[in-house]
Every structure is written in C-alpha cells, then in structure tokens.
C-alpha positions as CSV (number, residue, x, y, z in Angstrom):
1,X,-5.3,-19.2,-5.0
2,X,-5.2,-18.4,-1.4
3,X,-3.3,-15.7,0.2
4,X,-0.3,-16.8,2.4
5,X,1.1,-13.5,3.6
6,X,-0.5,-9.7,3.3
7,X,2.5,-6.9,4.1
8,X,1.2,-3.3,4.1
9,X,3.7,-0.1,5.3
10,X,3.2,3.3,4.7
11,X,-0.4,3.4,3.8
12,X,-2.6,6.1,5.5
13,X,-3.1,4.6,9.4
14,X,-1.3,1.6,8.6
15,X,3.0,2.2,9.4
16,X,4.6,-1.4,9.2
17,X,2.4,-4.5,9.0
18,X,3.2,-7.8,7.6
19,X,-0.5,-10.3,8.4
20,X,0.1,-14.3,8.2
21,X,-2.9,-15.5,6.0
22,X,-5.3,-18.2,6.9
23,X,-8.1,-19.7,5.0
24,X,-10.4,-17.4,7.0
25,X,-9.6,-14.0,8.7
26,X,-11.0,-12.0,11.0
27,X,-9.8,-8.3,12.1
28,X,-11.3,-6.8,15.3
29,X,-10.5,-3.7,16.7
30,X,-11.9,-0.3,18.3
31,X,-12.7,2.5,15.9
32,X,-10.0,4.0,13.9
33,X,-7.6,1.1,15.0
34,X,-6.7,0.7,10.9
35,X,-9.1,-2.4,10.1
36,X,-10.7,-0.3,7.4
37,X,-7.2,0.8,5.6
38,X,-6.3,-2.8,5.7
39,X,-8.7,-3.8,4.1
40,X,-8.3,-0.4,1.5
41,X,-5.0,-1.5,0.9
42,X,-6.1,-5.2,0.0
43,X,-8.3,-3.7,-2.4
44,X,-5.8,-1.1,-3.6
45,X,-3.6,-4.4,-4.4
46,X,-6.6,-5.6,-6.4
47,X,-7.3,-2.8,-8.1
48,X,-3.4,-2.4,-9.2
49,X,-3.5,-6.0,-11.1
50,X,-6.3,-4.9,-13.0
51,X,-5.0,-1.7,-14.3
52,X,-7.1,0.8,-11.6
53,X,-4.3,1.8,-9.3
54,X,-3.8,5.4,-10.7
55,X,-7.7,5.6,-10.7
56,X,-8.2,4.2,-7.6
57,X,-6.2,6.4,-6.0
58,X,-7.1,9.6,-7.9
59,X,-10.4,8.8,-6.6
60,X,-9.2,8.9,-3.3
61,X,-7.5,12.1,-3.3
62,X,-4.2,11.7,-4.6
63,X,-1.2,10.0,-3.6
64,X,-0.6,12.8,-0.7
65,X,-3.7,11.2,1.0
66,X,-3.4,7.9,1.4
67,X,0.6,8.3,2.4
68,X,1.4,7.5,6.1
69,X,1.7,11.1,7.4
70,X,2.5,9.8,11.1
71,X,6.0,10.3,12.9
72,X,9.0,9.0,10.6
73,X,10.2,5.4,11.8
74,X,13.8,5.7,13.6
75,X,16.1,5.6,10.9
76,X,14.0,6.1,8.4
77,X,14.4,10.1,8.5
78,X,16.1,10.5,5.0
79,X,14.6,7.4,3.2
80,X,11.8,8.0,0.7
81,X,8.1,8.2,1.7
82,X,6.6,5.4,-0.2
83,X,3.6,3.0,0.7
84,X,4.3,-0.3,0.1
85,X,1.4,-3.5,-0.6
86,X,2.8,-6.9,-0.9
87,X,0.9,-10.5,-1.4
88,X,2.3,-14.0,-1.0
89,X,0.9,-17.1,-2.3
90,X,1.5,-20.6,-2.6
91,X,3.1,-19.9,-6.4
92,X,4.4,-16.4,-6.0
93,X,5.1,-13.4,-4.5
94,X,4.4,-9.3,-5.8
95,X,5.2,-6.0,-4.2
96,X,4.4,-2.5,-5.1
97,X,6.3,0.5,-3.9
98,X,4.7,4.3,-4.8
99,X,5.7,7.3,-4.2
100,X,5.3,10.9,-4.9
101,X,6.5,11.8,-8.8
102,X,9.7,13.8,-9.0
103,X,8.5,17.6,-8.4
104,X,7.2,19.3,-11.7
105,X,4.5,21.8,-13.3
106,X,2.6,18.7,-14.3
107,X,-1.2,18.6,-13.6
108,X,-0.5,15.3,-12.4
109,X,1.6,15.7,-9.2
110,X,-0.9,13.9,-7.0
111,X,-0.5,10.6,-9.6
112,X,1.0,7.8,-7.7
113,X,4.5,7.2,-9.0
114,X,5.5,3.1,-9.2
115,X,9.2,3.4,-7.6
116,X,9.5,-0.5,-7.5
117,X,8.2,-3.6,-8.0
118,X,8.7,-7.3,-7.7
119,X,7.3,-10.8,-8.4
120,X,8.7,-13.8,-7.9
121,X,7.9,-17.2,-8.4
C-alpha cells in the first residue's frame, strides 16, 4: 500500500501542510525547517493504528508539547486547537483530530483527547 497524500496541521513546527506522495520522497531543508516533525508526525500516524498514540505522545511530553504553539491562523482565533494527521491511499482515506481533554482534576490532562476521526473508502 503506498501513500498517496500525507496532510499534517497543527503539529509542533508544522501549521498547515498537505505533501502529494510519490513512490520515493525526499525532504531537504535547513535546520529546524520542520523535516524532523514531518516525519514525527508520520510516525505518530503509525503509532495511532497500532494502539500507541496515547503512549507515544505521553512519551513526548504530553499533548501541550507537540501542539502548534505558533501565531493562530487568521480566522482561526476562536476555533479549537487541535493537531490534525491524515493519510490517503489508493483504497482509503483516515484522519485524526486531538485535542486537549475538557479541563478537570484528572491526572491525565496532558492525555491527547481524539476530537474526530474519519475513514473512508
């Protein structure tokens, strides 16, 4: 199965990216240009369809950390903060949307929060 289309927004560097797929891909950039959070991100998606998202990003510090903390898109002021990964095959497509969980004395606060997600065939 080979990837058609990679969409990343909202994930640490990375604010609104949507990568057509080849056979073979190659990112180049300067240093903190965002080549390593793509790549983070890919693996994040991984990691979600084997059951490791919550783990995966625990590991990295919490959902707070891996958040896009740049300047708010125009229009976007009052719109949730969310990071968003999305794949596109041949066969189908699957998005995941996380947030922040809804404000509580939990010990889990920094747990990512699935807010949406879809697959379609």
């Amino acid at each position: 199965m080979s990837l058609r289309r990679f969409s990343v927004s909202g994930y640490r560097s990375i604010c609104d990216l949507h990568v057509p797929m080849r056979n073979v891909n190659v990112f180049t950039g300067p240093n903190g240009s965002g080549k390593s959070n793509l790549y983070n991100a890919l693996f994040l998606l991984s990691k979600a369809s084997h059951g490791g998202l919550s783990q995966l990003i625990a590991d990295e510090g919490g959902m707070a950390s891996v958040l896009w903390a740049g300047k708010r898109p125009r229009g976007a002021k009052h719109a949730p903060v969310r990071m968003t990964i999305g794949v596109r095959t041949a066969k189908f497509s699957y998005e995941l949307s996380c947030g922040l969980p809804a404000p509580s004395d939990s010990a889990f606060q920094l747990d990512p929060s699935v807010k949406e997600e879809y697959v379609s065939a």
